[in-house]
PDB file of N, CA, C and O in Angstrom:
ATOM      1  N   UNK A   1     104.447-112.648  38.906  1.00  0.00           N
ATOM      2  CA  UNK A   1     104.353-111.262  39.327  1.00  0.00           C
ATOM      3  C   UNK A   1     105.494-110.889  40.267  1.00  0.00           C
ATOM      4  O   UNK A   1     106.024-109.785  40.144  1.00  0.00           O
ATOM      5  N   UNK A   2     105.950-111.854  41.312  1.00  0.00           N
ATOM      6  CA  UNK A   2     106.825-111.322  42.064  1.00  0.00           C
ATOM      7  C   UNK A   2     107.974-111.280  41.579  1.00  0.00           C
ATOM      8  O   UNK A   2     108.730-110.596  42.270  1.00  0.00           O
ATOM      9  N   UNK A   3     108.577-111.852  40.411  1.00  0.00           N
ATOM     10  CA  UNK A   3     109.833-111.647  39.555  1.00  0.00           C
ATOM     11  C   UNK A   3     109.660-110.020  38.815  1.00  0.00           C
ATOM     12  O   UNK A   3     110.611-109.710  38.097  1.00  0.00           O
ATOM     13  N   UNK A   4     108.715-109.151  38.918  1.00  0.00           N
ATOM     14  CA  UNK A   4     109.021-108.025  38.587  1.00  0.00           C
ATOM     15  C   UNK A   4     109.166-106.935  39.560  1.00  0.00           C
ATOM     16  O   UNK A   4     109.376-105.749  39.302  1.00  0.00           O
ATOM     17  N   UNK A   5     108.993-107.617  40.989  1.00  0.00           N
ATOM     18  CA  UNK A   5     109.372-106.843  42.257  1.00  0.00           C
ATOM     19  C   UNK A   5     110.524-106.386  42.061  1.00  0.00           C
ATOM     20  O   UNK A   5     110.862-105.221  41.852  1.00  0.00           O
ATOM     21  N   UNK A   6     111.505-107.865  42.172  1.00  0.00           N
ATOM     22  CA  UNK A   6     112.538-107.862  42.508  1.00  0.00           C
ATOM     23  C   UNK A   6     113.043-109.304  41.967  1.00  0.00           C
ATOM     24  O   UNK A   6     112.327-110.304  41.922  1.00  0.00           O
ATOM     25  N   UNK A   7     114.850-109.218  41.431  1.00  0.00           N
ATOM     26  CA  UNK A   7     115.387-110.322  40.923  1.00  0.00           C
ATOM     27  C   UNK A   7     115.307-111.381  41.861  1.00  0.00           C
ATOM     28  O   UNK A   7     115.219-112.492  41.339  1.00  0.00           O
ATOM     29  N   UNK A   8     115.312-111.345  43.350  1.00  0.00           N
ATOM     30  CA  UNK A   8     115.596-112.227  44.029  1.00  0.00           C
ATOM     31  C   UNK A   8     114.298-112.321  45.489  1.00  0.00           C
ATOM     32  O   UNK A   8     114.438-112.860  46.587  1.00  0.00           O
ATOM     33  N   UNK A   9     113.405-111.762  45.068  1.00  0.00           N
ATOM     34  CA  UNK A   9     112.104-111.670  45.917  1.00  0.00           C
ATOM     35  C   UNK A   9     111.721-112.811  46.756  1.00  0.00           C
ATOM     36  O   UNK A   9     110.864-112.729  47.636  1.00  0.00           O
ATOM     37  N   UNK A  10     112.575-114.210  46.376  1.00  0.00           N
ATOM     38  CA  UNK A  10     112.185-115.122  47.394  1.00  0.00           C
ATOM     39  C   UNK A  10     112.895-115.097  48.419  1.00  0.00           C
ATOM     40  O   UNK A  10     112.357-115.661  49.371  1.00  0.00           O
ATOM     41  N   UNK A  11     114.028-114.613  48.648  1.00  0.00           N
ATOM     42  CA  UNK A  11     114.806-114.551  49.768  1.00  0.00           C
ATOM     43  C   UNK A  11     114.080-113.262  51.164  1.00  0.00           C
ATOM     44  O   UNK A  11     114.411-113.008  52.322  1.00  0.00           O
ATOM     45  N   UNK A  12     113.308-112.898  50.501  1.00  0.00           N
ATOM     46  CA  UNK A  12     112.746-112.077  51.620  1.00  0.00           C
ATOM     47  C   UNK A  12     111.355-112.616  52.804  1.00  0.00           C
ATOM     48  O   UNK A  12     110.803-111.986  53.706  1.00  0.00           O
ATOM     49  N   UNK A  13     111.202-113.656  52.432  1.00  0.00           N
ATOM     50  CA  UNK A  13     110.328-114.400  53.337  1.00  0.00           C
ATOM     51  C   UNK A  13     110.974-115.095  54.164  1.00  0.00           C
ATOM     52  O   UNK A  13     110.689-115.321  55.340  1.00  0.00           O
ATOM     53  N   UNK A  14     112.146-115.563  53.365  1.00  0.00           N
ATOM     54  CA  UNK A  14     113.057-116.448  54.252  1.00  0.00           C
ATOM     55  C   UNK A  14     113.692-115.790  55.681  1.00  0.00           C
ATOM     56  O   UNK A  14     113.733-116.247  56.824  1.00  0.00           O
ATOM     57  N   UNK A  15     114.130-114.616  55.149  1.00  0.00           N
ATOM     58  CA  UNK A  15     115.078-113.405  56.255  1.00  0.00           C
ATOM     59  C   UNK A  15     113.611-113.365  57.098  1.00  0.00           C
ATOM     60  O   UNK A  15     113.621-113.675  58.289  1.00  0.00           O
ATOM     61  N   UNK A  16     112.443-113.001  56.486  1.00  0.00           N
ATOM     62  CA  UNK A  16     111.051-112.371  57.323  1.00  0.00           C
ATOM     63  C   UNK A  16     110.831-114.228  58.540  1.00  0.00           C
ATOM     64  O   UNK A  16     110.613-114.307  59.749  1.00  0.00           O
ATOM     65  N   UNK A  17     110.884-114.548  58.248  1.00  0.00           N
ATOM     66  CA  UNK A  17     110.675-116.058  59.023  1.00  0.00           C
ATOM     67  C   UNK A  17     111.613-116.022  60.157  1.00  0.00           C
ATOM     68  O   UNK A  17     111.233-116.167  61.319  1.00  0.00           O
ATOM     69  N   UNK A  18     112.668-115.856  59.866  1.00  0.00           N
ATOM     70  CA  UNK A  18     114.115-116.332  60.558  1.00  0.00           C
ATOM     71  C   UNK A  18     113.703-115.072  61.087  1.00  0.00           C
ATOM     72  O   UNK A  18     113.681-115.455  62.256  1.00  0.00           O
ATOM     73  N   UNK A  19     113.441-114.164  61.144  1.00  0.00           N
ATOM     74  CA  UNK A  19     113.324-112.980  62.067  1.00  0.00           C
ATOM     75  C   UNK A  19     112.101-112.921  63.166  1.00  0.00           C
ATOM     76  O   UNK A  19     112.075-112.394  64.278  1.00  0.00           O
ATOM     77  N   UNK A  20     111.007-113.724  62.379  1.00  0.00           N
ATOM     78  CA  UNK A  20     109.850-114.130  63.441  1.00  0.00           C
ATOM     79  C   UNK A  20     109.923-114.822  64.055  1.00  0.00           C
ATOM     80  O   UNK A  20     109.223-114.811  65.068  1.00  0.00           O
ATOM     81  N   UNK A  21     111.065-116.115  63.728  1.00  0.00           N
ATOM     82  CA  UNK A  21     111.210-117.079  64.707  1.00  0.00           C
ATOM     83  C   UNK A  21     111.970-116.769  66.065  1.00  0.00           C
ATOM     84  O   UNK A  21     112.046-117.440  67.094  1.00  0.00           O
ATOM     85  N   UNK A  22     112.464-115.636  65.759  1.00  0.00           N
ATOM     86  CA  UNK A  22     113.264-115.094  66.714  1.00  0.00           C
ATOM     87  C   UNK A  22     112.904-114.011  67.877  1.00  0.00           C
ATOM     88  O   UNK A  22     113.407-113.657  68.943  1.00  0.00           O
ATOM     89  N   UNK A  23     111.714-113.663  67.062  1.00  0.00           N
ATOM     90  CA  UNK A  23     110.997-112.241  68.241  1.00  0.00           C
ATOM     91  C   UNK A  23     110.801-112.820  69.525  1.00  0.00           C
ATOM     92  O   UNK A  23     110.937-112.179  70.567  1.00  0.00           O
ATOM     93  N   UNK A  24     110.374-114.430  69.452  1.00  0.00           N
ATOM     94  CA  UNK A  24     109.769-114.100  71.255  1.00  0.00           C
ATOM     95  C   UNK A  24     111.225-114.098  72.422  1.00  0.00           C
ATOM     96  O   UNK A  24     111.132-113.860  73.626  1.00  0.00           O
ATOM     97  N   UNK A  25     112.043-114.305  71.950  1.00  0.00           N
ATOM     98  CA  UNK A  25     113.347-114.353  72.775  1.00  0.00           C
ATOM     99  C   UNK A  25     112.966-112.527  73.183  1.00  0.00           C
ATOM    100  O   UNK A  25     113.168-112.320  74.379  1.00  0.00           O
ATOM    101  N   UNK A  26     112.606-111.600  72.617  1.00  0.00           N
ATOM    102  CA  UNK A  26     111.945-110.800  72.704  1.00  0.00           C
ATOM    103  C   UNK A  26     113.334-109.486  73.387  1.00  0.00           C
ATOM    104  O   UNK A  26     113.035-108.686  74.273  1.00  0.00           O
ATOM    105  N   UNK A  27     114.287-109.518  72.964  1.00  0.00           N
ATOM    106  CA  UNK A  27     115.352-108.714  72.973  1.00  0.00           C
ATOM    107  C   UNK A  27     116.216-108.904  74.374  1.00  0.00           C
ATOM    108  O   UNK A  27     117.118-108.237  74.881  1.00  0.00           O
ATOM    109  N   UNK A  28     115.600-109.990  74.725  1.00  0.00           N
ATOM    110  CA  UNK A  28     116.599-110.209  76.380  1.00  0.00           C
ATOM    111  C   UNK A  28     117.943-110.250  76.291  1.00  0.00           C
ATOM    112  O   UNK A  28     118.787-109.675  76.978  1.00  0.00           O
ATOM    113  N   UNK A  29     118.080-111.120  75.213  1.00  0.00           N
ATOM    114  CA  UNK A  29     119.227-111.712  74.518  1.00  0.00           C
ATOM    115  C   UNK A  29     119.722-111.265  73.234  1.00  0.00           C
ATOM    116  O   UNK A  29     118.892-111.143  72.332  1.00  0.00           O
ATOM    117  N   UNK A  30     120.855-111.020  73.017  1.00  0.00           N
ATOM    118  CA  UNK A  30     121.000-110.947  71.337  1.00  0.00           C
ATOM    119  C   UNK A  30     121.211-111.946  70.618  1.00  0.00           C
ATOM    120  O   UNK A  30     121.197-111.940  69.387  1.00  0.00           O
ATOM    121  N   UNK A  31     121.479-113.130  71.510  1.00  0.00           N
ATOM    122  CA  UNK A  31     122.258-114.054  70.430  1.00  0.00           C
ATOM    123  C   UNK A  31     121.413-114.869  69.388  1.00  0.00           C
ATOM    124  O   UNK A  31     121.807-115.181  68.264  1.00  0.00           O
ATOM    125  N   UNK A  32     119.476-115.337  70.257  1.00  0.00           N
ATOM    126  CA  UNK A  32     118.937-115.407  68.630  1.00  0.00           C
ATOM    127  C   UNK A  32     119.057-114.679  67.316  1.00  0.00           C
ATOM    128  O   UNK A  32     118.937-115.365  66.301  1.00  0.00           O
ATOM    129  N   UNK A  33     119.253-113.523  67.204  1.00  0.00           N
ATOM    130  CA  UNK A  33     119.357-112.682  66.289  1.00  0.00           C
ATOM    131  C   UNK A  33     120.406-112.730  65.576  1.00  0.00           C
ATOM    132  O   UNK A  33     120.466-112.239  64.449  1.00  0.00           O
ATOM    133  N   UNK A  34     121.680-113.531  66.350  1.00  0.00           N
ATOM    134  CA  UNK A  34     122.674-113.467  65.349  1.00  0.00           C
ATOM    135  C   UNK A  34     122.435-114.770  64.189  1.00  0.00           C
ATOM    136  O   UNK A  34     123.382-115.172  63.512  1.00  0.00           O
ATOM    137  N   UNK A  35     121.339-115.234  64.092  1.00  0.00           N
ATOM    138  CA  UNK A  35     120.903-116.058  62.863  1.00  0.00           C
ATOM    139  C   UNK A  35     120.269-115.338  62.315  1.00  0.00           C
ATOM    140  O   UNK A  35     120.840-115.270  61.227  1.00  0.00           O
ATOM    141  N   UNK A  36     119.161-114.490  62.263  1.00  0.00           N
ATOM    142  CA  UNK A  36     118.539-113.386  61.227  1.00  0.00           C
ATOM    143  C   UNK A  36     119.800-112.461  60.685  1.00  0.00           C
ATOM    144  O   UNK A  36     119.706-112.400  59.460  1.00  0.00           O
ATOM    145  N   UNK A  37     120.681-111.891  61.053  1.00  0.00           N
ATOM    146  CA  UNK A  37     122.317-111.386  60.861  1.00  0.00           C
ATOM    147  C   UNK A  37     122.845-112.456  59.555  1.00  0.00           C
ATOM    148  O   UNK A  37     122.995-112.065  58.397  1.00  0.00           O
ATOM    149  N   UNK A  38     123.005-113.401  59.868  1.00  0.00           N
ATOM    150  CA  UNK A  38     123.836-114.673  59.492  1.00  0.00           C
ATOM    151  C   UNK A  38     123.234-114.686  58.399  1.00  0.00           C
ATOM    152  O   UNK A  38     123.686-114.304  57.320  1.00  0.00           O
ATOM    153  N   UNK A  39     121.776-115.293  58.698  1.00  0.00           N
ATOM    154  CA  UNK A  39     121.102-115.284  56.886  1.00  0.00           C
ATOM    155  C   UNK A  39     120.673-114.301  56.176  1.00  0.00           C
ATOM    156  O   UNK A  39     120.187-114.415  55.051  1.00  0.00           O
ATOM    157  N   UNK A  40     120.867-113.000  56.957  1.00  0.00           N
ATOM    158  CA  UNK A  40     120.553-111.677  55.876  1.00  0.00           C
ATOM    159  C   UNK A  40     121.721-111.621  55.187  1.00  0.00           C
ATOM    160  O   UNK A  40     121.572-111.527  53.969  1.00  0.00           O
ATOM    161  N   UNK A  41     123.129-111.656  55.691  1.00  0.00           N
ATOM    162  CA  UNK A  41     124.588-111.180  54.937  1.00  0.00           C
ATOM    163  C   UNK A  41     124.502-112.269  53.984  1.00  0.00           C
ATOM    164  O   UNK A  41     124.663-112.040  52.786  1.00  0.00           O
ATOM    165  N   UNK A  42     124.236-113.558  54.462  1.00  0.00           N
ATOM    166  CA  UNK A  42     124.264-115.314  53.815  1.00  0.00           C
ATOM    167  C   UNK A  42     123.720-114.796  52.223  1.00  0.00           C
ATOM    168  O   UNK A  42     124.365-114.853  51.175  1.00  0.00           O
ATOM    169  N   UNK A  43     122.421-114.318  52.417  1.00  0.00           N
ATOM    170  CA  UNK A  43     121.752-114.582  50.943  1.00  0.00           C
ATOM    171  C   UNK A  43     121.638-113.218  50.446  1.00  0.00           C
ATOM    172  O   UNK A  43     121.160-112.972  49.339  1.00  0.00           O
ATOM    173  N   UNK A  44     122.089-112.288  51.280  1.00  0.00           N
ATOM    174  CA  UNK A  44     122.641-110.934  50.331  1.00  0.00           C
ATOM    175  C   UNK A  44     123.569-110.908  49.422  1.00  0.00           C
ATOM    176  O   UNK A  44     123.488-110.308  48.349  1.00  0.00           O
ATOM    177  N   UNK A  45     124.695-111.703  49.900  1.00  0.00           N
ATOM    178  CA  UNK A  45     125.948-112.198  48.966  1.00  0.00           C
ATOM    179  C   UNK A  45     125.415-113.041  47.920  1.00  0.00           C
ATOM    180  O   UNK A  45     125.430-112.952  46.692  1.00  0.00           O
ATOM    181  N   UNK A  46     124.965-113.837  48.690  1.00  0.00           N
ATOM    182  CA  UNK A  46     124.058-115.293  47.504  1.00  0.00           C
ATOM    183  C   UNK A  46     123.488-114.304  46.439  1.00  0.00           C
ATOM    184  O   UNK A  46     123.827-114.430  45.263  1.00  0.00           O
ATOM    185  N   UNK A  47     122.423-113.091  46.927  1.00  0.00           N
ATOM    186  CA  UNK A  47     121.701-112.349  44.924  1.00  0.00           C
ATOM    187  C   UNK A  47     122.955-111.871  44.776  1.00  0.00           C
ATOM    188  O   UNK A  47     123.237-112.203  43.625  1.00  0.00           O
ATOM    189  N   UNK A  48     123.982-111.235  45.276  1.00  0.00           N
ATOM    190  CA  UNK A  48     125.092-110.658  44.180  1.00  0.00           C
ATOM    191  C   UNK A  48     125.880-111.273  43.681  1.00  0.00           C
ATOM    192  O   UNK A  48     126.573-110.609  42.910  1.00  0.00           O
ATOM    193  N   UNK A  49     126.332-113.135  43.811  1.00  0.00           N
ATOM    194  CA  UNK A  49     126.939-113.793  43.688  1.00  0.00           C
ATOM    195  C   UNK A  49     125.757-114.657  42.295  1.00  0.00           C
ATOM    196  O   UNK A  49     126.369-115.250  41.406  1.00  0.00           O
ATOM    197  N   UNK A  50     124.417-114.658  42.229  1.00  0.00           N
ATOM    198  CA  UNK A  50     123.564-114.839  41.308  1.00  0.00           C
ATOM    199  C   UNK A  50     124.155-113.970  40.136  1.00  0.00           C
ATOM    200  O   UNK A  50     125.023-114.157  39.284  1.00  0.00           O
ATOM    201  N   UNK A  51     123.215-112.826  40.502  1.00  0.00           N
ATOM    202  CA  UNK A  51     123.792-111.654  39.751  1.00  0.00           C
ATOM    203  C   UNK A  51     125.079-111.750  38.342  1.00  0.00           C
ATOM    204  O   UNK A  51     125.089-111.628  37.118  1.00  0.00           O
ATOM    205  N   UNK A  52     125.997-112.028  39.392  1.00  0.00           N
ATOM    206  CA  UNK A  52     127.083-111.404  38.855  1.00  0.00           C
ATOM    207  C   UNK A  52     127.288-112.881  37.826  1.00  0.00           C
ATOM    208  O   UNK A  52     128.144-112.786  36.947  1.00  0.00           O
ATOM    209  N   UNK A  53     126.767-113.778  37.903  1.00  0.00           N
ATOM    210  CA  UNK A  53     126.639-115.047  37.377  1.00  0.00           C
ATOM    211  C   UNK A  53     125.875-115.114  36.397  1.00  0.00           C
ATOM    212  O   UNK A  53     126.086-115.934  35.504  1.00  0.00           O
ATOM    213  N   UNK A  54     124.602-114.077  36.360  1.00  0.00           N
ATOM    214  CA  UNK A  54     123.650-114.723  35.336  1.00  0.00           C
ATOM    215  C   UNK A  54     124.096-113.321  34.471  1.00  0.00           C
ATOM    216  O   UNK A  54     123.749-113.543  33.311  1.00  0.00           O
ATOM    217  N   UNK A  55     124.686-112.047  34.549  1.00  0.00           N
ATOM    218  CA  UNK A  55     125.117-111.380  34.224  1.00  0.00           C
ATOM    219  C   UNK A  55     126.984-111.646  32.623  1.00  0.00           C
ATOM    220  O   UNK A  55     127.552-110.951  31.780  1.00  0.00           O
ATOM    221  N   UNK A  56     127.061-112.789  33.075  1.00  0.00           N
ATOM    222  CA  UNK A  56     128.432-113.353  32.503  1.00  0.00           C
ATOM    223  C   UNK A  56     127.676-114.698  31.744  1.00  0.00           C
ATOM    224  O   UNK A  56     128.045-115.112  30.645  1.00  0.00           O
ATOM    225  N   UNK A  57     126.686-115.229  32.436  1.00  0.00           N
ATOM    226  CA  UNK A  57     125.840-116.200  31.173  1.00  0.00           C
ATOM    227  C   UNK A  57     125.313-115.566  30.133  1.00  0.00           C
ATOM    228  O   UNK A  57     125.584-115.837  28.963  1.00  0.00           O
ATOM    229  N   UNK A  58     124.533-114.686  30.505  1.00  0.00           N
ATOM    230  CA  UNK A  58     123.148-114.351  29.731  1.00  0.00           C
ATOM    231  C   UNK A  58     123.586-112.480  29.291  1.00  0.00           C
ATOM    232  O   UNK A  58     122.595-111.852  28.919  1.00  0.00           O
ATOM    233  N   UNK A  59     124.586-111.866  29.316  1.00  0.00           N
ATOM    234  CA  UNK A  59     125.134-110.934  28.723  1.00  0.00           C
ATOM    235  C   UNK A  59     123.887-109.858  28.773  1.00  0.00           C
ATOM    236  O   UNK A  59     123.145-109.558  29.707  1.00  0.00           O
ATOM    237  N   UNK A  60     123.945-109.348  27.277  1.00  0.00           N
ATOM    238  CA  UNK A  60     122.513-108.491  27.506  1.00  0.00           C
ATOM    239  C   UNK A  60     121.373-108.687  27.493  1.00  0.00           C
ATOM    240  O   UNK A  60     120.565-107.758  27.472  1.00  0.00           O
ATOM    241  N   UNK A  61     121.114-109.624  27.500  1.00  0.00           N
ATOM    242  CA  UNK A  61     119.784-109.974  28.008  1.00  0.00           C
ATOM    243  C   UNK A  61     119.820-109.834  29.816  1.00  0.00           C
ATOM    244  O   UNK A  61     118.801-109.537  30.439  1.00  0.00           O
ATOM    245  N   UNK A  62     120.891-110.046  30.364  1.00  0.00           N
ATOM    246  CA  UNK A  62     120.237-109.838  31.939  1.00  0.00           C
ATOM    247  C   UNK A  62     120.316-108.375  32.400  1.00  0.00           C
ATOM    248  O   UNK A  62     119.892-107.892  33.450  1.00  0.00           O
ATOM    249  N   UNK A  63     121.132-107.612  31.096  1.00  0.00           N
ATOM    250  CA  UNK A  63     120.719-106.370  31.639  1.00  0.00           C
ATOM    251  C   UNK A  63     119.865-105.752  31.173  1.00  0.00           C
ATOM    252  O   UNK A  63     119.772-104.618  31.643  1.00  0.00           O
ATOM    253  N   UNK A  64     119.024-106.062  30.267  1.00  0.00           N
ATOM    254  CA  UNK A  64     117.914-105.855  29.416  1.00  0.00           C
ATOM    255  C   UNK A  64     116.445-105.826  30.815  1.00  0.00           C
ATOM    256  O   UNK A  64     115.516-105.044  31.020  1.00  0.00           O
ATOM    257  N   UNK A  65     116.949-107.205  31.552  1.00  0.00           N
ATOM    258  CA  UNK A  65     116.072-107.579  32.380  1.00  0.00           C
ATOM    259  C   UNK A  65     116.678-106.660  33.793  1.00  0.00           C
ATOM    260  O   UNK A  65     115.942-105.796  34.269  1.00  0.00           O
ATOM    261  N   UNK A  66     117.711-106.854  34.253  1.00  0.00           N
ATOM    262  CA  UNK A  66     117.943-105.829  35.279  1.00  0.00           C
ATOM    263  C   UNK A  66     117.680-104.237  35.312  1.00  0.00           C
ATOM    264  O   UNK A  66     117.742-103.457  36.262  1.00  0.00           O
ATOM    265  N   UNK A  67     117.287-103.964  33.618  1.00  0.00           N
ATOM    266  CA  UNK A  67     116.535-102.608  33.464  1.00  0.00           C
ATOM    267  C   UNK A  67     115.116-102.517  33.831  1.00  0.00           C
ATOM    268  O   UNK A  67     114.561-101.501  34.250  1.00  0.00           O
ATOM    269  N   UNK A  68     114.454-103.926  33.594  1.00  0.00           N
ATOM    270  CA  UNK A  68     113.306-103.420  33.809  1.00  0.00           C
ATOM    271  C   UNK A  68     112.977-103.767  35.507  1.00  0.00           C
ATOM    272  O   UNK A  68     112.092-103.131  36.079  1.00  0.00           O
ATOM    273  N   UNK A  69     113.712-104.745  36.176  1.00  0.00           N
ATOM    274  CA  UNK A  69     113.206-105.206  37.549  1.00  0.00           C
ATOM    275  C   UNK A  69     114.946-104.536  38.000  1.00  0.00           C
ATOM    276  O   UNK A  69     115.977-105.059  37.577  1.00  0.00           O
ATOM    277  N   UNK A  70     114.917-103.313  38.919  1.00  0.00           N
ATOM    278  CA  UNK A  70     116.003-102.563  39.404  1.00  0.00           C
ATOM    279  C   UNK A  70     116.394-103.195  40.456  1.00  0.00           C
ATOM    280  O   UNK A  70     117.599-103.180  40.707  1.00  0.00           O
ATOM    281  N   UNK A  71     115.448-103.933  41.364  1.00  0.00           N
ATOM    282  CA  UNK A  71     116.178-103.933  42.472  1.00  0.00           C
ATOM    283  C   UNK A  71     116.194-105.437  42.779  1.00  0.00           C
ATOM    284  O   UNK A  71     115.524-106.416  42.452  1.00  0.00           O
ATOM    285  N   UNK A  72     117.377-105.155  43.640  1.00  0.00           N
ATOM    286  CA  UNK A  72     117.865-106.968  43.762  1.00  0.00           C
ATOM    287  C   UNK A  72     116.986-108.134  44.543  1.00  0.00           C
ATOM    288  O   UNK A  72     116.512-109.085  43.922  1.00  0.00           O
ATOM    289  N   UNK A  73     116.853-107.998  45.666  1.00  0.00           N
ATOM    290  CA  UNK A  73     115.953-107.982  46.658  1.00  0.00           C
ATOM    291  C   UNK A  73     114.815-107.788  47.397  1.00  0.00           C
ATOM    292  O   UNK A  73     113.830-108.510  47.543  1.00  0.00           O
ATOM    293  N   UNK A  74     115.132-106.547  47.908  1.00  0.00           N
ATOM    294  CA  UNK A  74     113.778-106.206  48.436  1.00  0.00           C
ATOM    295  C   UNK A  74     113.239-104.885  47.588  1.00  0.00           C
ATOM    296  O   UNK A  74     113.984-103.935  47.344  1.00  0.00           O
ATOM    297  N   UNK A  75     111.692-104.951  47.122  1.00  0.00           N
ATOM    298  CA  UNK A  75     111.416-103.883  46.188  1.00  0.00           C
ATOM    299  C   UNK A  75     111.443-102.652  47.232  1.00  0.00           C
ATOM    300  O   UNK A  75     111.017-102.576  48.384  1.00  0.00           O
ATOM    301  N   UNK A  76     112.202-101.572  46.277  1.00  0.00           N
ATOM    302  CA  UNK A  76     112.243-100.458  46.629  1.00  0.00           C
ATOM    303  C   UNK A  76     113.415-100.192  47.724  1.00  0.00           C
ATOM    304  O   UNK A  76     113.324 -99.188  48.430  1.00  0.00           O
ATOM    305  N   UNK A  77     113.898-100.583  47.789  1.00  0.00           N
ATOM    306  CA  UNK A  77     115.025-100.853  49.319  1.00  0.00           C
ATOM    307  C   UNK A  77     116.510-101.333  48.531  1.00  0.00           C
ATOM    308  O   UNK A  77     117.451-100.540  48.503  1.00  0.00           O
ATOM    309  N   UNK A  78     116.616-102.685  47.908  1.00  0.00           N
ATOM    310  CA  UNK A  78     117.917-103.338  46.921  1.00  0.00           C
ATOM    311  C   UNK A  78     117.458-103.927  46.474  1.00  0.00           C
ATOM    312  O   UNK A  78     118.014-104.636  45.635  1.00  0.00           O
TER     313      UNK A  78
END
């Protein structure tokens, strides 16, 4: 089910974790946060670097499938 969210729907627990692990520093500081930063750009590149990969394997069939699941990431958002 969650492959029709989104192509890459597992990466959003990961960013959601790395962002909870980080709340109790609780904004004193910024610099925990520059790891929720780090792995949001990290595996944003990573689905378009998928993407653009399974797109050059699998021809029309991945856009067959990128028609029906639109967004990359997070449903409704990329």
């Amino acid at each position: 089910m969650r492959w029709g969210l989104s192509r890459h729907f597992h990466y959003v627990p990961e960013i959601l974790s790395s962002f909870f692990w980080t709340v109790p520093a609780l904004f004193n500081h910024c610099l925990p946060y520059f790891y929720v930063v780090f792995l949001t750009i990290l595996l944003l590149d990573r689905a378009k670097r998928d993407d653009d990969r399974c797109r050059s394997k699998y021809g029309k069939y991945w856009k067959l499938y990128c028609d029906k699941v639109r967004y990359r990431v997070v449903p409704g958002i990329y």
